[in-house]
C-alpha beads as a LAMMPS data file, in Angstrom:
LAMMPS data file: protein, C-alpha beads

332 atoms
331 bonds

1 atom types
1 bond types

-500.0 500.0 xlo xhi
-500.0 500.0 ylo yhi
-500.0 500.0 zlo zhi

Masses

1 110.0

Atoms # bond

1 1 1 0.000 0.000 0.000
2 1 1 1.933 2.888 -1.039
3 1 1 1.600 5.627 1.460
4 1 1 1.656 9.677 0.848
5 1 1 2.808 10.368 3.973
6 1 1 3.334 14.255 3.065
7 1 1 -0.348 14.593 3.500
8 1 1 -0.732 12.637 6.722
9 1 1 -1.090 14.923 10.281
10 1 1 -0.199 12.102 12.575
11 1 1 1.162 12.423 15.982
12 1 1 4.364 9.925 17.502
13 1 1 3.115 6.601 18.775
14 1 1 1.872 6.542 22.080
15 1 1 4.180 5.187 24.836
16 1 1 1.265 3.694 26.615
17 1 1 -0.599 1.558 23.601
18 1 1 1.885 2.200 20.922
19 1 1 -0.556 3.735 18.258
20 1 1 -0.799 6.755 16.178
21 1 1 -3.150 9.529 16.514
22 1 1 -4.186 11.552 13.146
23 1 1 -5.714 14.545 11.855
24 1 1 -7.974 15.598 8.973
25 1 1 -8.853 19.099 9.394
26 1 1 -10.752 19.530 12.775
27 1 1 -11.020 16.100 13.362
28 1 1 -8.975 12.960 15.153
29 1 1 -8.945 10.004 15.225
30 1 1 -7.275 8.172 18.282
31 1 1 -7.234 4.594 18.911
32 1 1 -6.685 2.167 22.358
33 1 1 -7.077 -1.233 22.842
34 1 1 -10.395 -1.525 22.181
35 1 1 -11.981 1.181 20.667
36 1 1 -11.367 4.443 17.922
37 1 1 -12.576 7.820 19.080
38 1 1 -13.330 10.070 16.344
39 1 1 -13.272 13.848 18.212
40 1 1 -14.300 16.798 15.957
41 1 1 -15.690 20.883 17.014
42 1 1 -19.526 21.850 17.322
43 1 1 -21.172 24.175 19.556
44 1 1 -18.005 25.869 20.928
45 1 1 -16.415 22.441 22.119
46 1 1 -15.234 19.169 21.147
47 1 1 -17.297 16.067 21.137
48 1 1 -16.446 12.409 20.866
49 1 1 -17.536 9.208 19.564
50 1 1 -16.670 5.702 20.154
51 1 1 -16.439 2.970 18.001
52 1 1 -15.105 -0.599 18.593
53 1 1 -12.027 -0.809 16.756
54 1 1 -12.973 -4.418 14.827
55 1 1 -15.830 -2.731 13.446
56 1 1 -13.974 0.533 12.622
57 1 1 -11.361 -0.557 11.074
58 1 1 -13.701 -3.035 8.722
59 1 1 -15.352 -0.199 7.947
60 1 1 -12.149 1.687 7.364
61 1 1 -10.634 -0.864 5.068
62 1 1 -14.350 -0.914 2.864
63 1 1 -13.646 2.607 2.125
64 1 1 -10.357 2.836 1.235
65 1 1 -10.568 -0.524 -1.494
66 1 1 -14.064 1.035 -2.787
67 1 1 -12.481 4.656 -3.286
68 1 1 -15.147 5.777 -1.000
69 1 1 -17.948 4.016 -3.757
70 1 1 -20.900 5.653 -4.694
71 1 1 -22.039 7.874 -2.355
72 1 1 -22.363 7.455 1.179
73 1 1 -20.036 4.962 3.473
74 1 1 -21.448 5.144 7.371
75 1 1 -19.155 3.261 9.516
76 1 1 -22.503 3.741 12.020
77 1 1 -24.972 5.796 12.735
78 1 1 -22.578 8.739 13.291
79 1 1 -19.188 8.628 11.266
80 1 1 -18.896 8.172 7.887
81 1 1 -17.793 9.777 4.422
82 1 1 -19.443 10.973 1.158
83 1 1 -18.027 10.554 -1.958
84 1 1 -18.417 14.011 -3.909
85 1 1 -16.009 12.197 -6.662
86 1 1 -12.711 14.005 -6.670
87 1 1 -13.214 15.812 -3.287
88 1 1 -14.878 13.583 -0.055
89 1 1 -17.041 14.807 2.695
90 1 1 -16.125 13.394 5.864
91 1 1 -18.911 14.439 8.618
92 1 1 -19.683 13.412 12.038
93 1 1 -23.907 13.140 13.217
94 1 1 -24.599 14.727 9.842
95 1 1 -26.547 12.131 8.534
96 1 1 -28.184 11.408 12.322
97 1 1 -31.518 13.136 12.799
98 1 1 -30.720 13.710 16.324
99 1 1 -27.490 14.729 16.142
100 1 1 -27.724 17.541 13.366
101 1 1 -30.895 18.871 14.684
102 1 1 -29.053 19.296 17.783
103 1 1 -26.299 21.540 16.255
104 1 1 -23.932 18.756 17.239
105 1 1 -22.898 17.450 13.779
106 1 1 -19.886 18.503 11.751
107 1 1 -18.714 18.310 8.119
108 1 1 -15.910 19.163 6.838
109 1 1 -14.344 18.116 3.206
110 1 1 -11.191 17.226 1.799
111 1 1 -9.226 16.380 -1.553
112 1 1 -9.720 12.907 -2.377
113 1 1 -5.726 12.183 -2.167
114 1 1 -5.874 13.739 1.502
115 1 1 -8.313 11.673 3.120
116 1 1 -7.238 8.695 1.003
117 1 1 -3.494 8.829 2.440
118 1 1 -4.626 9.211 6.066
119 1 1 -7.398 6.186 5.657
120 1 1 -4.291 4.405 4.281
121 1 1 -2.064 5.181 7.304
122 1 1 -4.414 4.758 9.399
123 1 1 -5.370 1.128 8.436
124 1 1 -1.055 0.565 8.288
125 1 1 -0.696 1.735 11.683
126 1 1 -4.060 0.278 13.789
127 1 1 -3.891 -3.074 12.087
128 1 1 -2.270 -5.632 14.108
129 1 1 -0.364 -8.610 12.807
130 1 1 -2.921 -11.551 12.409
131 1 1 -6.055 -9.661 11.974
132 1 1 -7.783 -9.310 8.178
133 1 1 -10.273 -6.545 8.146
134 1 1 -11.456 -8.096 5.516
135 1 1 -12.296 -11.782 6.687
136 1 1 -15.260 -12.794 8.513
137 1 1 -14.578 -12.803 12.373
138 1 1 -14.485 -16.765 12.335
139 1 1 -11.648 -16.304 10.044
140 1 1 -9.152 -14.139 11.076
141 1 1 -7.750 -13.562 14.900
142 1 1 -8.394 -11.307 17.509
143 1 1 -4.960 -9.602 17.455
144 1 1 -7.077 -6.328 16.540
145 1 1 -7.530 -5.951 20.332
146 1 1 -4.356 -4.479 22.910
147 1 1 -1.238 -2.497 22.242
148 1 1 0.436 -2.174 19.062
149 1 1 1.393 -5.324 17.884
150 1 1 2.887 -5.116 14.186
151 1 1 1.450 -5.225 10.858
152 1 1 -0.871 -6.966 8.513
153 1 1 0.482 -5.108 4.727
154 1 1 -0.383 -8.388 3.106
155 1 1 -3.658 -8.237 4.465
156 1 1 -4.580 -4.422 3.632
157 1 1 -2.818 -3.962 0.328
158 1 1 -5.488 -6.404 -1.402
159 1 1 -6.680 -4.480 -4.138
160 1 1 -10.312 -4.680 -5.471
161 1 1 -10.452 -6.722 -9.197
162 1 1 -11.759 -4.329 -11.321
163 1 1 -11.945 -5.721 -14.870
164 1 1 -12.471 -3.870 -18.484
165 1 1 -14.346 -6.725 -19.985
166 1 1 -14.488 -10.061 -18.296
167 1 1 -12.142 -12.128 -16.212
168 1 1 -10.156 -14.502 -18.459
169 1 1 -10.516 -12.485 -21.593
170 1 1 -7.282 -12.091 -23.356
171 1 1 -5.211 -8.754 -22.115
172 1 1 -7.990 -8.729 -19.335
173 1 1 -7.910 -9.699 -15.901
174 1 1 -6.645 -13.718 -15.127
175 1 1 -8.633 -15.793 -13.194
176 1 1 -8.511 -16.681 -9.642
177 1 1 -4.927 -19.111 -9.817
178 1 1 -6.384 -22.045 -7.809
179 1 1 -3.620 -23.162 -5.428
180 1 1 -3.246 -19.697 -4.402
181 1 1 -7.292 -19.337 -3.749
182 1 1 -8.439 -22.494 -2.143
183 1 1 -12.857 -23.317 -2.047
184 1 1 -13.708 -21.368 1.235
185 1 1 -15.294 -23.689 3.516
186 1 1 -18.974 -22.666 3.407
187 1 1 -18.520 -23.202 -0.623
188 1 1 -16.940 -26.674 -0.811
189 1 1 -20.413 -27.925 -2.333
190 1 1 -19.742 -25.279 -4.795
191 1 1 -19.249 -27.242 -8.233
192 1 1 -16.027 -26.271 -9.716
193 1 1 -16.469 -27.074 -13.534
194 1 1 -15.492 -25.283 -15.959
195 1 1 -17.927 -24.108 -18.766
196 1 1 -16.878 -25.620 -22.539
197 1 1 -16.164 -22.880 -25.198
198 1 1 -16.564 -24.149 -28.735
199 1 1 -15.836 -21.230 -30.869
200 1 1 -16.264 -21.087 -34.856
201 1 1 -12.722 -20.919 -36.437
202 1 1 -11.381 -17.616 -36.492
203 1 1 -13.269 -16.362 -33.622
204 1 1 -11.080 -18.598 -30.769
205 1 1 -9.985 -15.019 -29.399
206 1 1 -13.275 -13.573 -29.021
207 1 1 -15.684 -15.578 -27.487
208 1 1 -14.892 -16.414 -23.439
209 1 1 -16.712 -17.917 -20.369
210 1 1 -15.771 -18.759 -16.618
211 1 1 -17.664 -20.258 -13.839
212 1 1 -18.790 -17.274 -11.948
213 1 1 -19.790 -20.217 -8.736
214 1 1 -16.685 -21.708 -8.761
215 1 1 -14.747 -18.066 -8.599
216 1 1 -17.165 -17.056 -6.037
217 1 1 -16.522 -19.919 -4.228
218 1 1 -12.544 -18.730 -3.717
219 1 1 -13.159 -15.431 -3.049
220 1 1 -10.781 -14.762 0.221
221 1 1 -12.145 -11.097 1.326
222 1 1 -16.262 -10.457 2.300
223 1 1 -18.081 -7.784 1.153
224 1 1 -15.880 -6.494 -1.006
225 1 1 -17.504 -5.978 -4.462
226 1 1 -15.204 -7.227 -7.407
227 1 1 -15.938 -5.888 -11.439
228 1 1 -16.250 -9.118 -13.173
229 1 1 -18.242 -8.085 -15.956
230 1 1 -18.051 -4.433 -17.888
231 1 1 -20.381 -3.342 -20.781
232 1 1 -20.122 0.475 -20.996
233 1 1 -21.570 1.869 -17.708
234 1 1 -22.744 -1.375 -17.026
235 1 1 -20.829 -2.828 -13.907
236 1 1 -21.516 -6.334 -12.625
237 1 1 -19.873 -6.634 -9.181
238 1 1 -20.663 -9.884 -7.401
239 1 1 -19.179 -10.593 -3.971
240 1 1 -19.434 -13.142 -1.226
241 1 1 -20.959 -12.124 2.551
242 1 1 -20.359 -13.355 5.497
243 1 1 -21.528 -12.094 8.753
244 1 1 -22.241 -8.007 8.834
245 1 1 -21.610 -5.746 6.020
246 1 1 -19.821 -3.611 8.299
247 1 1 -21.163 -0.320 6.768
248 1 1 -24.416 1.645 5.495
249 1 1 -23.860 2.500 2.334
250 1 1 -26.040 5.391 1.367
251 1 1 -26.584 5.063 -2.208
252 1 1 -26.126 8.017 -4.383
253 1 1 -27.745 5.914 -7.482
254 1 1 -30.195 2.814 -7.413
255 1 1 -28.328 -0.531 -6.951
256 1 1 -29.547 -3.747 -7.746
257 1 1 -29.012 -6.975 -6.199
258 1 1 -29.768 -10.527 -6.880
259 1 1 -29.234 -13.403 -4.318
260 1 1 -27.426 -16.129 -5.649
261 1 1 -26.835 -18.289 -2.612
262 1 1 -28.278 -18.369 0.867
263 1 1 -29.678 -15.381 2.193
264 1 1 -28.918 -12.103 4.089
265 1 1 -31.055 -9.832 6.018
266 1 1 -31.150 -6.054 5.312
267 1 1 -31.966 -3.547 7.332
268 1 1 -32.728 -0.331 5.114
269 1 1 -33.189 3.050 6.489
270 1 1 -33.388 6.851 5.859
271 1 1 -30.007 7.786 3.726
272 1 1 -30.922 11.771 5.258
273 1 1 -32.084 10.738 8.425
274 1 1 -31.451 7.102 9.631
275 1 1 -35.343 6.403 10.285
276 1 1 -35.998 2.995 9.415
277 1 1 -37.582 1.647 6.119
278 1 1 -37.720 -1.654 5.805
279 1 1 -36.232 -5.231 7.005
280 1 1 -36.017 -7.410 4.033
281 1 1 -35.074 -10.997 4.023
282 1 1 -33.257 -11.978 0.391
283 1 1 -33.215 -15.590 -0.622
284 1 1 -31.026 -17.175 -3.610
285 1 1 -32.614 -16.347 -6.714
286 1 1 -34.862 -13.212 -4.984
287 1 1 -34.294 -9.377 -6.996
288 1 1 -34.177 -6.224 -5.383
289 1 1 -33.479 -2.847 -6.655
290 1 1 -32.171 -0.396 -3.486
291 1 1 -33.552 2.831 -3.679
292 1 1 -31.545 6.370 -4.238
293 1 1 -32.867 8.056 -1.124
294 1 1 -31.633 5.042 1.469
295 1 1 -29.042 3.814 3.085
296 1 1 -28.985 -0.699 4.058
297 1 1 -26.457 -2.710 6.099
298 1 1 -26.654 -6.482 5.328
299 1 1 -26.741 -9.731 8.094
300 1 1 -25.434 -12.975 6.112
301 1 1 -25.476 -15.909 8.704
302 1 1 -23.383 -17.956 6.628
303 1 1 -21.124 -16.789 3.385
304 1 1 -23.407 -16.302 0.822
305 1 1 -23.014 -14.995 -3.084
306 1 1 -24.146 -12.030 -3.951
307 1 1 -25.015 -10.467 -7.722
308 1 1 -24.075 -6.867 -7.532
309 1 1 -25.513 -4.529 -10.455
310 1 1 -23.617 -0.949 -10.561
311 1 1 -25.073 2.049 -13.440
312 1 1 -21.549 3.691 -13.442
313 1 1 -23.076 6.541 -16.212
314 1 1 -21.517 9.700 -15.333
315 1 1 -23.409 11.904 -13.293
316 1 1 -26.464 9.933 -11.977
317 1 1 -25.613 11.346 -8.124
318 1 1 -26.954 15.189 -9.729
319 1 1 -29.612 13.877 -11.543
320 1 1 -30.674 12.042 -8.613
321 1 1 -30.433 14.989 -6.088
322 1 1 -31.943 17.283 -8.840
323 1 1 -35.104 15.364 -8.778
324 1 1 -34.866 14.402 -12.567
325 1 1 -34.166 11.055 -11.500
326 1 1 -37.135 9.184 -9.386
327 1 1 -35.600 7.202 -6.407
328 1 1 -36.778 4.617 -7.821
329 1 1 -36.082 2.185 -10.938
330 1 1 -39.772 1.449 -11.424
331 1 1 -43.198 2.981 -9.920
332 1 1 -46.316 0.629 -9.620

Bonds

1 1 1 2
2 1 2 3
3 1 3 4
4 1 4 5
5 1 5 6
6 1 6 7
7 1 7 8
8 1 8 9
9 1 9 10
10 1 10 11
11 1 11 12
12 1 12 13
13 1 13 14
14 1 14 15
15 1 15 16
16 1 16 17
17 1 17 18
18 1 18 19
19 1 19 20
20 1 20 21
21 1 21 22
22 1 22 23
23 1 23 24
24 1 24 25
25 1 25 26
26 1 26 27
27 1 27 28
28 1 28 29
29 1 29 30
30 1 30 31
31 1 31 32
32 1 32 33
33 1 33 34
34 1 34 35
35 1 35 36
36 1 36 37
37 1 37 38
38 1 38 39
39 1 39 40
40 1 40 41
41 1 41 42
42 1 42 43
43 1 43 44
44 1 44 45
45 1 45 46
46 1 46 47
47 1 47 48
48 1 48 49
49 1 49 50
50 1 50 51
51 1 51 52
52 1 52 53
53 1 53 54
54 1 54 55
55 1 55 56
56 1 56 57
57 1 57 58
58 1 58 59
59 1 59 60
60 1 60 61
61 1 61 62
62 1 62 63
63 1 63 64
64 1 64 65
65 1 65 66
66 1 66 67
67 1 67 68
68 1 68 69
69 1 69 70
70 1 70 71
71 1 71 72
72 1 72 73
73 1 73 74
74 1 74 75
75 1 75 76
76 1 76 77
77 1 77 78
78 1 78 79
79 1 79 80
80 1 80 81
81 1 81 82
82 1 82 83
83 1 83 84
84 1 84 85
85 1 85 86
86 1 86 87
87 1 87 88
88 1 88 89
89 1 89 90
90 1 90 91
91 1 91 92
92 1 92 93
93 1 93 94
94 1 94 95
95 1 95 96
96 1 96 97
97 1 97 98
98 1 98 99
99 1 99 100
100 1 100 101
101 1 101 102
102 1 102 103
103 1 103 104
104 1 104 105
105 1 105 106
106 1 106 107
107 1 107 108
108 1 108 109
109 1 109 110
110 1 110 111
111 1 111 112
112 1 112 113
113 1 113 114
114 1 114 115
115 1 115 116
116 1 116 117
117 1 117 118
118 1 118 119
119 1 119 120
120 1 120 121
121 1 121 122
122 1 122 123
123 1 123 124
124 1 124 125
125 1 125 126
126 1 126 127
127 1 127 128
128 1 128 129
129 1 129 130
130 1 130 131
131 1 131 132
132 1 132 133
133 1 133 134
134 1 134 135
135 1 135 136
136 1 136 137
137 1 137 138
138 1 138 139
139 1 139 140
140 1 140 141
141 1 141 142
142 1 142 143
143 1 143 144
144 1 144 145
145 1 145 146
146 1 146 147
147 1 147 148
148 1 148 149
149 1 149 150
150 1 150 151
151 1 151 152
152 1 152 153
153 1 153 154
154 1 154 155
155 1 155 156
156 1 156 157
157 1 157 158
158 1 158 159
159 1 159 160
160 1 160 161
161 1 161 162
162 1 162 163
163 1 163 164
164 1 164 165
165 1 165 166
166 1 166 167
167 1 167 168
168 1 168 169
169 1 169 170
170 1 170 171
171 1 171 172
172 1 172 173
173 1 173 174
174 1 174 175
175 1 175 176
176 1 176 177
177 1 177 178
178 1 178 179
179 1 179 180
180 1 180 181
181 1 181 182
182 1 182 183
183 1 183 184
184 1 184 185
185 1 185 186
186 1 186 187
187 1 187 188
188 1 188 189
189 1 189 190
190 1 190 191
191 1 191 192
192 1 192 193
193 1 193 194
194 1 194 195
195 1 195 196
196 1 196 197
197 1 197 198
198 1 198 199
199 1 199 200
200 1 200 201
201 1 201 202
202 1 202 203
203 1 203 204
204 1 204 205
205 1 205 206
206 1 206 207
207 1 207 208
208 1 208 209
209 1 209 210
210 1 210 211
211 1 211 212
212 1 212 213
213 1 213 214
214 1 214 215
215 1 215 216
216 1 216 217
217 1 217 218
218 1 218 219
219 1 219 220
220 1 220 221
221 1 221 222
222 1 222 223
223 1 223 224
224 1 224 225
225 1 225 226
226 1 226 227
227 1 227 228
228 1 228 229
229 1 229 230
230 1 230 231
231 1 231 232
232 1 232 233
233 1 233 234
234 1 234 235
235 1 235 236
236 1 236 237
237 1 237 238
238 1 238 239
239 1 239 240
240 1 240 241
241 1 241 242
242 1 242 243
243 1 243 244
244 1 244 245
245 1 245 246
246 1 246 247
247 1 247 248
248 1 248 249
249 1 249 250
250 1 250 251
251 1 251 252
252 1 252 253
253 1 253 254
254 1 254 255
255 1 255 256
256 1 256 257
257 1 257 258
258 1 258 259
259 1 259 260
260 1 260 261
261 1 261 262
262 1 262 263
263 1 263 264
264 1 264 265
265 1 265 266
266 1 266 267
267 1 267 268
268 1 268 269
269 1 269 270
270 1 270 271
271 1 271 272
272 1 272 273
273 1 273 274
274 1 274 275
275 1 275 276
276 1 276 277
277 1 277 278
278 1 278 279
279 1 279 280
280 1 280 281
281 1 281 282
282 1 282 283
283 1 283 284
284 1 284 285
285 1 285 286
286 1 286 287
287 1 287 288
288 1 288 289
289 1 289 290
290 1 290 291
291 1 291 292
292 1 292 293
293 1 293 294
294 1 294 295
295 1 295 296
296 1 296 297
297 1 297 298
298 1 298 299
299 1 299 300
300 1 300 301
301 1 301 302
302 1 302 303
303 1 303 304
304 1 304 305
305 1 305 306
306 1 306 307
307 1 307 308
308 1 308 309
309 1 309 310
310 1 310 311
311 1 311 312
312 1 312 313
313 1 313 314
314 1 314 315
315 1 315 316
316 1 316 317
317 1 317 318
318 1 318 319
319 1 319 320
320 1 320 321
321 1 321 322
322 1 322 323
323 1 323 324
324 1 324 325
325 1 325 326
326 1 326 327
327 1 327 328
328 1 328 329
329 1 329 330
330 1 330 331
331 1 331 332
């Protein structure tokens, strides 16, 4: 993960836990054994908020392999950032009705390059050896807790697959090498066959296929939406969950899912306010389109697959906000 440190405020490591502090603007963000504090101005004093650390820095690695995705990324129902694409919000009870109609929310934005490098430092510095933000808990170790304890680089420096056609396409991205990406272990009834490609002569280059199950199935990261498919705007990102998607995304756009395996439980909400919406219960082979004007966390008792649709047409968050868009893809 190659670090601009130049635009990281960061204090020396503390002599007591061993961690950095940082800065972005008025805020910081401080971390101890168990928990981050995120401390920022409002009303003529600071105020604080507590996060466990597990869930923070879950959260934390999310945005920083999504670039801060389409629109909103709560860690909870206080922190989070917005993507304004090129420049990124980065607010405190904004997006809590309670909060901001208390006058105790803040916002405050920065270049994209400046929040990116101190996410990125952050996630070098608070990440303990043995613990993968981006494993399920039964899958990684508990090392996040304590003092400073090392690093995880390998870990953090996974980068998100993001195709220009198709996996396995010549000149495109390779598929998953299978020694180095084993079945995980709620996908071992997961056939692994590949699909036969019987192309007419001359046309061997230009016709492809892959088993989208089978490299599913060896995914090693959760929640973490990978382009596997691109057809102009049209991005299909399908993923594997496994316990809590450990943000609300706000969308900025309507996304679509489809349930390919299992199920998970959303929770959808208020994007503006956090009221709730709905709970909805999606079971393989179910369709649901996720509104513009919301923001959903996901519950996935046990690793499922996940069809991702993305409109990536340049944009849609304006139209949206403008009210030329309606919030959603069909009315009844």
């Amino acid at each position: 993960m190659a670090l601009a440190m130049d635009l990281v405020r960061s204090s020396e490591p503390d002599p007591i836990n061993g961690y950095r502090s940082f800065e972005l603007g008025e805020f910081k963000l401080t971390r101890d054994a168990y928990f981050a504090t995120v401390d920022w101005p409002a009303k003529g004093q600071r105020h604080i908020h507590k996060l466990p650390i597990d869930y923070f820095l879950r959260a934390m690695m999310r945005d920083v392999a999504w670039g801060f995705f389409y629109g909103w990324v709560n860690f909870d129902h206080i922190f989070g950032t917005k993507n304004l694409y090129g420049t990124v919000e980065m607010y405190a009870g904004r997006y809590n009705e309670a909060y901001h109609l208390a006058g105790l929310s803040y916002v405050e934005t920065f270049d994209e390059p400046v929040i990116m490098a101190t996410f990125k430092a952050i996630l070098a510095d608070w990440v303990n050896a043995g613990f993968d933000p981006f494993a399920a808990p039964e899958e990684t170790s508990t090392s996040v807790f304590g003092p400073k304890n090392g690093n995880n680089f390998e870990a953090i420096e996974r980068t998100r697959l993001n195709t220009q056609r198709m996996p396995g396409v010549a000149g495109d991205s390779p598929l998953r090498d299978e020694a180095a990406y084993p079945i995980n272990r709620h996908f071992l009834d997961v056939p692994q066959d590949d699909p036969v490609v019987r192309a007419e002569p001359g046309f061997e280059d230009q016709l492809s296929a892959f088993n989208l199950f089978k490299y599913l199935s060896r995914s090693d990261v959760t929640w973490n939406p990978s382009v596997t498919g691109v057809c102009k705007a049209s991005l299909a990102c399908p993923t594997t969950e496994e316990f809590i998607l450990p943000v609300f995304h706000g969308n900025d756009r309507v996304e679509w899912f489809i349930q390919l395996s299992d199920h998970i439980v959303w929770d959808v909400q208020d994007k503006e306010t956090g009221r709730p919406r709905a709970m909805i219960t999606m079971r393989a082979g179910d369709v649901a389109a996720m509104p513009a004007d919301i923001r959903h966390q996901g519950y996935s008792p046990k690793r499922s697959m996940l069809y991702v649709w993305e409109n990536a047409t340049p944009g849609l968050p304006d139209r949206y906000e403008s009210g030329e868009l309606p919030v959603y893809p069909v009315e009844f």
